[in-house]
LUMLUM-36518 format. One line per field, with one value per residue (C-alpha): residue in three letters; x, y, z. Coordinates in pm, 1 decimal. Layout:
<nodes>
resn: [ala,...]
xx: [X,...]
yy: [Y,...]
zz: [Z,...]
</nodes>
This chain:
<nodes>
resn: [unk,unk,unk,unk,unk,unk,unk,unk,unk,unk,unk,unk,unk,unk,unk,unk,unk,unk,unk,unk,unk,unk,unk,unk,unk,unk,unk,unk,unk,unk,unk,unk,unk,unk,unk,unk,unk,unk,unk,unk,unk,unk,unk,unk,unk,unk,unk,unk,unk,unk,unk,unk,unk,unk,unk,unk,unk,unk,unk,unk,unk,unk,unk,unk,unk,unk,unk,unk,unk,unk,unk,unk,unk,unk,unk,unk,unk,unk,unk,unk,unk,unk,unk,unk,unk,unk,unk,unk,unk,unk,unk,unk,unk,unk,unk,unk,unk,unk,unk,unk,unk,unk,unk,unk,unk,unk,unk,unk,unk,unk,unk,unk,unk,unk,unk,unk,unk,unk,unk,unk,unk,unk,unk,unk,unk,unk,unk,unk,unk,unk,unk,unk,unk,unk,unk,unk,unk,unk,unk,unk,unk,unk,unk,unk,unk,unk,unk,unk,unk,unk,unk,unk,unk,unk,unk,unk,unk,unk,unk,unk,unk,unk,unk,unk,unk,unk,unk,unk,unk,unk,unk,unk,unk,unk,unk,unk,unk,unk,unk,unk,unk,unk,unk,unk,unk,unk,unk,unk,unk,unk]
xx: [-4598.4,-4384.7,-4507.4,-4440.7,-4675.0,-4934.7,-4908.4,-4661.7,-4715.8,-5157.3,-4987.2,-4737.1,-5017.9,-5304.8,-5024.3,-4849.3,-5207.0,-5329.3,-5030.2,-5012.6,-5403.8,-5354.3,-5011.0,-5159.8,-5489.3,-5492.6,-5407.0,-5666.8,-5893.6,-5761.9,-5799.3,-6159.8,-6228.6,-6058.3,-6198.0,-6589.0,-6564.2,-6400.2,-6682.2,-6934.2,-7057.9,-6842.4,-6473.8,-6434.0,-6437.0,-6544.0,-6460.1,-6469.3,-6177.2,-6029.4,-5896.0,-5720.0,-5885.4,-6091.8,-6317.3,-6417.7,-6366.0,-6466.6,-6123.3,-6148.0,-5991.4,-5993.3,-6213.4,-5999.1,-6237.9,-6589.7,-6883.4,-7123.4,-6777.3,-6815.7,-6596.0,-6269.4,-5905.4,-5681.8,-5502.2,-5805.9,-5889.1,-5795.8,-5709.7,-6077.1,-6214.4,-5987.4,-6022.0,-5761.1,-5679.6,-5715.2,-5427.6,-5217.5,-5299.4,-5279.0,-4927.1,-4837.6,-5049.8,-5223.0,-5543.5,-5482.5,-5469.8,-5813.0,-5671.7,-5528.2,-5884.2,-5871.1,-5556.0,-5664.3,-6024.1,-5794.0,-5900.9,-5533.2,-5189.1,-4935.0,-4776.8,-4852.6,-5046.4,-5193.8,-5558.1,-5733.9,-6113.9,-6299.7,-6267.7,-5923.3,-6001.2,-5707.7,-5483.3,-5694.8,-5622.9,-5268.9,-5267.2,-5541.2,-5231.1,-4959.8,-5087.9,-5093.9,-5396.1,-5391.8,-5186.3,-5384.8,-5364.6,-5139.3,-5129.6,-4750.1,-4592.9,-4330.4,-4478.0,-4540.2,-4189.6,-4063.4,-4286.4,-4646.0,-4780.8,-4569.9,-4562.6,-4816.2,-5038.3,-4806.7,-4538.1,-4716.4,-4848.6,-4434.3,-4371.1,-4700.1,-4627.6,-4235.6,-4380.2,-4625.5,-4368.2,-4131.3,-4325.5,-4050.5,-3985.9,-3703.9,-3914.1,-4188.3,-3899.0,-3743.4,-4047.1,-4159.8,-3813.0,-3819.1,-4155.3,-4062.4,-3742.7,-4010.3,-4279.2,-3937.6,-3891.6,-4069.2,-4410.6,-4603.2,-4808.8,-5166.8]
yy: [-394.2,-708.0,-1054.0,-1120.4,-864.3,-958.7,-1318.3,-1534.3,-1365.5,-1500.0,-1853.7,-1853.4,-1708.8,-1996.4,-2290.2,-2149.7,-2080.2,-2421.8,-2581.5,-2360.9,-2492.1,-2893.4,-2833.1,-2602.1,-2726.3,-2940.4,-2595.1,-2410.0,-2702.8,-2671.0,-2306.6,-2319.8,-2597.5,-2333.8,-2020.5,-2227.3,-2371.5,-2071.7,-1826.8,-2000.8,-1828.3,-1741.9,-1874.2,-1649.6,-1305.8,-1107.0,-759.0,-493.1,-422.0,-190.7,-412.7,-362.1,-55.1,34.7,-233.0,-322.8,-712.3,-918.3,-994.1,-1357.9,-1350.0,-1585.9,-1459.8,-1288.6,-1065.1,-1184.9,-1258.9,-913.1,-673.1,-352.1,-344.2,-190.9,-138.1,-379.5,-94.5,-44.7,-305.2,-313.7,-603.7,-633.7,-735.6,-979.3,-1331.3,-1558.8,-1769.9,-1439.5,-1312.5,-1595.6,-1617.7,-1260.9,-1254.4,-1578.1,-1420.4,-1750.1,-1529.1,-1428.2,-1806.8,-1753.9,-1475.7,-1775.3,-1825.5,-1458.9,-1493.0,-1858.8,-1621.0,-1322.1,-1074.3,-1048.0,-1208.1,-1295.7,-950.1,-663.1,-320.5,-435.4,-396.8,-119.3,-79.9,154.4,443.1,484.7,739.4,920.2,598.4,507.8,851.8,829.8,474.2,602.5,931.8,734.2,409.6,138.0,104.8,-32.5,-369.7,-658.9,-608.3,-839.2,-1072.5,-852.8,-606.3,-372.5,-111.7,-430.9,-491.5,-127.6,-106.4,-85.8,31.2,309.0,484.1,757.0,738.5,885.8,673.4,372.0,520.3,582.6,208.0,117.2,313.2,216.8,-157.6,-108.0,56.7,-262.6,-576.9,-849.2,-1189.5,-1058.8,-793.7,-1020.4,-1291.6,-1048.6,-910.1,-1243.6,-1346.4,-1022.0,-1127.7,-1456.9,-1271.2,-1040.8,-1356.2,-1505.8,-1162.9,-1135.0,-1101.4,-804.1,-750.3,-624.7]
zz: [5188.5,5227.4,5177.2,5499.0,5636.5,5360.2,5343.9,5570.1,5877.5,5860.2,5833.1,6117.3,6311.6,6213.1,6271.4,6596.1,6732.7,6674.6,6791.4,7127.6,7157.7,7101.0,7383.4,7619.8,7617.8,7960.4,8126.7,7944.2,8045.0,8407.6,8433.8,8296.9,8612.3,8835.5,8742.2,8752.3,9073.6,9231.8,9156.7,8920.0,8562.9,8258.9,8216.5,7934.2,8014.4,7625.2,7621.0,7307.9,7165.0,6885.1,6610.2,6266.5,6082.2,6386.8,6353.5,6726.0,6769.0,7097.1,7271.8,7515.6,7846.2,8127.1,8410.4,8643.6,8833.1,8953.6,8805.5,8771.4,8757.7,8576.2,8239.6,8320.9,8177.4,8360.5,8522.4,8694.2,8864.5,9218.6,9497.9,9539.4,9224.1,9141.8,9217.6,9392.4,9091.1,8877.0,9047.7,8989.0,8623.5,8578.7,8699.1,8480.7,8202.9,8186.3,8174.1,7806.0,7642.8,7509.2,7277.3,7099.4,6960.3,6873.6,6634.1,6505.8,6411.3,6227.8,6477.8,6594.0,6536.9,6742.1,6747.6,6697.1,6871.2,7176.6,7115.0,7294.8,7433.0,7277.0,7583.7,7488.6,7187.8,7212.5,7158.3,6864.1,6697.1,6764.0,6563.6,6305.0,6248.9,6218.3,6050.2,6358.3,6319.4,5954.1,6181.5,6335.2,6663.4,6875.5,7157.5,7225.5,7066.5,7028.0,7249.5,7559.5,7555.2,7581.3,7915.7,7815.3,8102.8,8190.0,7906.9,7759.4,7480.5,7269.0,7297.9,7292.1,6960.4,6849.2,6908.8,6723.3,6434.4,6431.0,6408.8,6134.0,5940.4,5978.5,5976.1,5947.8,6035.9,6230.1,6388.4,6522.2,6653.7,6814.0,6972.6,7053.0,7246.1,7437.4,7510.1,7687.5,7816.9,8038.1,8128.9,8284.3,8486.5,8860.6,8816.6,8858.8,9171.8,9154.8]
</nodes>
């Protein structure tokens, strides 16, 4: 494996995660006011995920949906459940700046698989078969910028194993531009 995979890639992930967390942190601060007064209880909203090796991890969210709702995929969860403000920070993404903790911890990095929960077995095998799931999982990835969630199981898995087999600087910058390409893009409605 590359030292970039091995090595580099763990830095750029601790340093860019604590600088995103001293510059965005009066709109994580904000949010957390938001989401509290809106419907009181938990800001962060900790859900199981599958992480690198199949080791499940807690993944931290912003509170979209509230308090007492039953632990869903995101493509499950209707009008309804979701909160005013968790409708405007799901369509900035604003709701997954917690994650940030996540890859400053080492249960993700910046890019890579996106990490499922642990009803999504088939997914998992896919990734244990073709080796995706050997990569920390990511806050985006290849697979998220080839239109995540439209595509099967099995192609997510192709794009999952394609990246783990070419972990690059120029891989992860280029997944990371397309990245901010798409949050410039209308947002999607829920």
């Amino acid at each position: 494996m590359h030292i970039y995979a091995k090595v580099i890639k763990r830095i750029f992930d601790i340093f860019i995660s604590l600088i995103a967390l001293a510059f965005l942190s009066p709109v994580i601060i904000f949010c957390s006011v938001i989401i509290f007064l809106q419907d009181t209880g938990p800001i962060i909203f900790k859900q199981n995920r599958v992480g690198k090796d199949g080791l499940i991890f807690l993944i931290y969210k912003f509170r979209s949906m509230p308090v007492n709702t039953s632990n869903i995929q995101s493509s499950e969860a209707v009008e309804l459940r979701i909160t005013k403000f968790g409708k405007f920070m799901r369509r900035t993404n604003v709701d997954e700046l917690p994650q940030l903790f996540n890859i400053l911890k080492g249960d993700m990095s910046f890019v890579g698989p996106r990490p499922p929960i642990p009803t999504q077995a088939n997914l998992v095998k896919l990734r244990k078969e073709n080796g995706a799931l050997g990569c920390l999982p990511g806050l985006t990835g290849w697979a998220q910028v080839n239109a995540y969630n439209l595509m099967s199981d099995e192609r997510k898995a192709l794009f999952d194993a394609e990246y783990a087999a070419n972990i690059t600087f120029f891989m992860d910058f280029k997944i990371i531009l397309r990245t901010f390409l798409y949050l410039t893009k209308t947002p999607p409605t829920y």
